[in-house]
N, C-alpha and C positions, 0 to 999 in steps of 0.2 A: 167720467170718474174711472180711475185707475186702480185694481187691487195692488197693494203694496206689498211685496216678500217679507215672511216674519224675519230672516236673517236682516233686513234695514233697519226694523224697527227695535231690534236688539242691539246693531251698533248704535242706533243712536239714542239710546238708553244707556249703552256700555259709554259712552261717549262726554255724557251729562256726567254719568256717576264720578268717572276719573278728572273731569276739569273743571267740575264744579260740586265738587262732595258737600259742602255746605248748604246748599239748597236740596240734596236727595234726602228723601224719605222712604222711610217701609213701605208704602203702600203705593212709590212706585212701579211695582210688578203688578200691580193691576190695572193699572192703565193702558189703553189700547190706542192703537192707530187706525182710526175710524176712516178716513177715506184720504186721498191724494187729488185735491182739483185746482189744476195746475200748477200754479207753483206755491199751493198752499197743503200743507199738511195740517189735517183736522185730530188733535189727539181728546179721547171721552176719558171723562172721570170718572169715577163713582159715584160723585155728590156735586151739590154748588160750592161747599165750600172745599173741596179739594180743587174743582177746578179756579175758585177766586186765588187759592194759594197761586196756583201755577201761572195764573193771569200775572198776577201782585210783584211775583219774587222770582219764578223761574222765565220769563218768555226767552230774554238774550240766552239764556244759557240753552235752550232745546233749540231756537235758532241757527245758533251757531254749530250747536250738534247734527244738527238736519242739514245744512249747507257743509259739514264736512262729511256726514256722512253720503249726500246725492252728487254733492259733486259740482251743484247749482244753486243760484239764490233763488230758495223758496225761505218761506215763512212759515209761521206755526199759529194757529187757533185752538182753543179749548173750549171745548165743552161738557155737560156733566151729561150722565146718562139718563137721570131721573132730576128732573127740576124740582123743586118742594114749592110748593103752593106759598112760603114766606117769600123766597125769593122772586118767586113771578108776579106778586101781588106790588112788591117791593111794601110788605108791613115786617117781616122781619129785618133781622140783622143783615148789612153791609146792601142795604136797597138804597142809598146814597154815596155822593162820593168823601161824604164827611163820616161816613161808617168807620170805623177800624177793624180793618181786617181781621177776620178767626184764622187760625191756624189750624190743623185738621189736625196736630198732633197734641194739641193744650187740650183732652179731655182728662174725665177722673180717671180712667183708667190707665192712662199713661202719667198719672201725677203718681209720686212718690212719698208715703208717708213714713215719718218718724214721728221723735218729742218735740222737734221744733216746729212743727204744721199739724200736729196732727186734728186739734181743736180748729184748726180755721175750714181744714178740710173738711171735718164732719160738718161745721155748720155750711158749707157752701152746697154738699151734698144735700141737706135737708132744704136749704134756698133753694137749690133748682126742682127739688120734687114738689115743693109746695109754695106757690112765689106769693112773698107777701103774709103769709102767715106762721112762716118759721120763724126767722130771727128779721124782724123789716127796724130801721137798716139793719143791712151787714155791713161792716166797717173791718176790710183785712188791711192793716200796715208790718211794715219791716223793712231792714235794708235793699239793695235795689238788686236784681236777680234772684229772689230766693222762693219766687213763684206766685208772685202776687196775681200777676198778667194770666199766669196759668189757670188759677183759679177762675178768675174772673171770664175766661172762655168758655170752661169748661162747663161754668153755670149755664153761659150761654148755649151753646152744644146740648145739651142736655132739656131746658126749658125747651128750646126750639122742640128736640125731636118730641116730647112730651105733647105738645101742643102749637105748634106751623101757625093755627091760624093766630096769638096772639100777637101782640102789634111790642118789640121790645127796641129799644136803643142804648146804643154798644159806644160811649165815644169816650174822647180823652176831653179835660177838665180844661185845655186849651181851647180844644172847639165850643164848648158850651161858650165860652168866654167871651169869642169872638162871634158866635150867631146872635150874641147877644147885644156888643158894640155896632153890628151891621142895623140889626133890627131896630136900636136905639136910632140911626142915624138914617134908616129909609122911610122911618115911621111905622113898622112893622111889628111893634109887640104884641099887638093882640095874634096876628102868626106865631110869633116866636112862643107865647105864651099855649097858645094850640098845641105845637108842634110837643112841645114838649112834658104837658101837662096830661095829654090822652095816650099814655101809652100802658102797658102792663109795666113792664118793667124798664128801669132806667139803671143803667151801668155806666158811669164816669169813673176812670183813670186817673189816677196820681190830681186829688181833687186838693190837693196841699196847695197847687197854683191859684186856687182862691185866695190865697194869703194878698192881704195891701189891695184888695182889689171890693172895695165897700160895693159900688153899687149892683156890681156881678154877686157880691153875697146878698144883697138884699133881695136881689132876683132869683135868687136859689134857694134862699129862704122859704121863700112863697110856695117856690117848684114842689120842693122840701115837703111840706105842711100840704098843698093840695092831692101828690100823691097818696102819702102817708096816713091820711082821712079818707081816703076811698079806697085803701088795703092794696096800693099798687107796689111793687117791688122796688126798692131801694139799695144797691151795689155800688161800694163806694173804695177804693183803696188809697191809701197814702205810704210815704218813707218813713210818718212818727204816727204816733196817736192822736186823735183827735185834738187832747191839752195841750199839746206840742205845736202845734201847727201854728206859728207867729204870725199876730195880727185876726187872728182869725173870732169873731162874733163870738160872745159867748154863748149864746141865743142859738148858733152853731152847733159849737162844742156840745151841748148839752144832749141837742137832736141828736148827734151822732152817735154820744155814748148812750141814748135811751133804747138801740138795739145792744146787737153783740160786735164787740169788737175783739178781733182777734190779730195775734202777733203771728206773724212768720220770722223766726230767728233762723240763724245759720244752722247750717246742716250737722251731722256729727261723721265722725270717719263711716260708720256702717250705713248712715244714711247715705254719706256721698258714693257709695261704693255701688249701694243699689239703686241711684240714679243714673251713674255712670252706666249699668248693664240694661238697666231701661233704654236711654240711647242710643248705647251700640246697637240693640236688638231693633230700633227704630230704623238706626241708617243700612241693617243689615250688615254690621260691619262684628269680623270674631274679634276678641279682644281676651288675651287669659286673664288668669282670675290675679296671677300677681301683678301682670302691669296694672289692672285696675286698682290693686290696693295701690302701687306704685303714683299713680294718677291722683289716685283720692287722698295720697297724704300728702303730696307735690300741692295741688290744686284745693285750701280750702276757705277763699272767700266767699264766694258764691257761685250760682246753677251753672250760669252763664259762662263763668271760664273755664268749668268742669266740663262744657259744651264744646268750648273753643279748642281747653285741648286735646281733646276727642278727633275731632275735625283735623286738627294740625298732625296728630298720631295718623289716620287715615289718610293723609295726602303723602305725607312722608313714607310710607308704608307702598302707595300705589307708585310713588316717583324710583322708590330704590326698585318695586318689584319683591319685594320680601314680607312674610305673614309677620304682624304685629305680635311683638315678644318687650320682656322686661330689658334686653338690652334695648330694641329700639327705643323702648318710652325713656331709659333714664337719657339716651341720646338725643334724642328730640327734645323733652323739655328741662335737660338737666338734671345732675344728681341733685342730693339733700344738703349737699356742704354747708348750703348758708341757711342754718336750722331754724325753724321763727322760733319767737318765746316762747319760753317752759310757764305755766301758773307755780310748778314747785318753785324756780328759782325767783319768781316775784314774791313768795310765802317766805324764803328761806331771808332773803336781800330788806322786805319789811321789818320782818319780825327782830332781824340784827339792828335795823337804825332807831324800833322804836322802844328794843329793848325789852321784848314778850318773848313767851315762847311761842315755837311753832303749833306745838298741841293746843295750845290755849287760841289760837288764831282760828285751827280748823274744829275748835271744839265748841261746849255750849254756853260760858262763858259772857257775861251780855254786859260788865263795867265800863266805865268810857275807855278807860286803860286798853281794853283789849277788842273794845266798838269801833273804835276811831280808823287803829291799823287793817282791823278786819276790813272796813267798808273802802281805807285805800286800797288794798287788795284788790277785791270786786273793782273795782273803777280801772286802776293797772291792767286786768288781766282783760276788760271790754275794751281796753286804749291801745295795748298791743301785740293781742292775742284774737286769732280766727274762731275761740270758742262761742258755740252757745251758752246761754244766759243758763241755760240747764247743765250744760258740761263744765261751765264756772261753776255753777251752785252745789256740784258736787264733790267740790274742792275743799267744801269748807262744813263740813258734815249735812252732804245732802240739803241744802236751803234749797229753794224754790227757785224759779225764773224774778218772781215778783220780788223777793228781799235783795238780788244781787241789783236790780232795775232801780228799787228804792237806794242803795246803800252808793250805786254809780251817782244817779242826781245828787244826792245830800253831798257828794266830795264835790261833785261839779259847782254847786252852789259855794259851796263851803272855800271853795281855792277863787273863785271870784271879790269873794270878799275878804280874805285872807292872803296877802302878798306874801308873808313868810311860808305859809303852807304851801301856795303853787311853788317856788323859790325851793322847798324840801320836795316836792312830788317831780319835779321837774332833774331832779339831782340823782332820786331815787332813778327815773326810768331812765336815765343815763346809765347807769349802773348796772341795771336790769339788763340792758342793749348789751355795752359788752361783753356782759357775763357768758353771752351767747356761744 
């Protein structure tokens, strides 16, 4: 065993950072270079799951930082510095290889709350302090990046350090699906039925892919009902609400909404703003405060491409050699020229084809005459606009998330059955588009 010079193990940290910025996190300056034996570098984590990250998603890239910075083909191992009695028992999370992976960065503390999350957040905080007796199930849905997956760790993270010795499993709504066709076809359900039946808490992923699939719900049904009768933990997320979910039992449905179900809708500019600095602060990267608004009004579908272009700002940043500024960000990812949709000029565009005024649209007003337009409206501005269902609702005298949601389906229903109406809504968002 060979002591290693900290100037190596700083190029080959500096090395990672610059050729692979998307995998670096904050907390790697705490990671160390535990020994040199032969041609293998041993780097120690903190934790198991910082080091399962590093296994999962970083090996190529610290490889290849270790072989440019020695000069030689070595290779790279990790390990943690303290093992937790879950992962050594293999009764916690990711003690198989049908685990999904935690990320060391998806806790509460690094989650970001506004009005669009801030109800799923508090109930996943009270799930992981108390599992099972807070909100059983939990049931968080919403579009895709807007922190579902986060949450869903972060319970994990949390339950774990609370209590190691419990026994929880972490999967996606694929795997169940498939342990369950194997076990069907080796004659193994009373295993499969085991496995999944005795645990504390059970966390399945975008569990919508039960949809069309009967005998996998009939088997989850059971899983469902024998948890849920001995107070074990139930973690469930989906892209719609449980009613939404096509094909799916009613018998279902009903379990799911008999806890709490919460939405994560899109972020709002001040919320993407202070996700954005969350981030930066994670990857260690400065960012000023106007490129971030710059970023945050560029960027507002969801987490995920407010992540990416973070990432893209910091690689373009280390390539030219220059500190990240509002010229770079509007260079890298474009000015504003092609502006998304306004809600005023969908308000102003309605209210001219269907003949109301505009005040009467955003006011209290509740006739069909001025129902009908209002709820196109709502529906228009969820079809082609990055608002939340709260930042729509305040278009139109402060409504709620819940009246703009109702007043979207009743158009959706309503232009289904109504050829002439899709045929007018269809004409309108043409209109709407150009006006841009």
């Amino acid at each position: 065993m060979a002591t290693t010079p900290s100037t190596l193990w700083d190029d080959l940290l500096a090395q990672v950072r610059m050729t692979h910025p998307d995998v670096v996190r904050g907390w790697f300056s705490d990671l160390e270079l535990a020994q040199v034996d032969g041609g293998t570098m041993v780097v120690q984590a903190r934790n198991t799951a910082q080091s399962r990250y590093l296994e999962q998603c970083c090996r190529a890239a610290f490889v290849e930082a270790a072989q440019a910075a020695t000069g030689r083909l070595v290779t790279v191992d990790f390990h943690a510095a303290e093992e937790d009695p879950a992962a050594q028992t293999g009764a916690g999370f990711g003690s198989g290889d049908d685990q999904l992976v935690l990320n060391p960065d998806y806790t509460f503390d690094n989650f970001v709350t506004g009005p669009c999350n801030r109800l799923a957040h508090a109930a996943a905080v009270a799930v992981a302090e108390d599992p099972g007796r807070a909100y059983n199930p939990f049931f968080a849905y919403g579009p895709v990046g807007l922190g579902k997956t986060h949450l869903l760790q972060a319970i994990c993270h949390t339950a774990r350090e609370r209590d190691p010795s419990s026994q929880y499993h972490y999967i996606s709504c694929e795997t169940f699906i498939n342990h369950f066709m194997e076990a069907v076809e080796h004659g193994a359900l009373h295993q499969f039925r085991y496995r999944y039946r005795h645990v504390d808490v059970l966390v399945i992923d975008d569990i919508q892919f039960l949809a069309e699939r009967e005998r996998s719900q009939e088997e989850f049904f059971h899983t469902f009902n024998t948890l849920h009768q001995s107070h074990r933990q139930i973690i469930l997320s989906a892209d719609c609400s449980p009613s939404e979910i096509p094909s799916l039992e009613e018998r279902l449905v009903s379990r799911f909404n008999s806890g709490l179900v919460a939405l994560l809708d899109r972020p709002c500019l001040e919320t993407r703003m202070a996700i954005l600095r969350k981030k930066a602060k994670l990857r260690c990267i400065e960012v000023p405060e106007d490129a971030i608004r710059f970023v945050a009004s560029r960027i507002e579908a969801n987490i995920r491409e407010l992540e990416g272009a973070l990432v893209k700002l910091d690689a373009m940043s280390q390539t030219l050699g220059t500190p990240i500024t509002l010229e770079l960000a509007e260079e890298t990812l474009g000015s504003l020229a092609d502006q998304p949709v306004r809600i005023p000029t969908i308000i102003e565009i309605v209210a001219e084809r269907f003949q109301v005024k505009v005040a009467d649209l955003q006011g209290r007003k509740r006739s069909k005459a001025v129902t009908l337009p209002r709820h196109v409206c709502m529906y228009l501005a969820r079809q082609l606009t990055p608002h939340s269902l709260e930042e729509i609702g305040g278009y139109f005298g402060g409504r709620d998330h819940t009246t703009v949601l109702h007043a979207s389906r009743a158009i959706s229903q309503a232009i289904e059955e109504d050829s002439q109406l899709a045929s007018q809504l269809d004409a309108i968002a043409r209109e709407v588009k150009n006006a841009r």
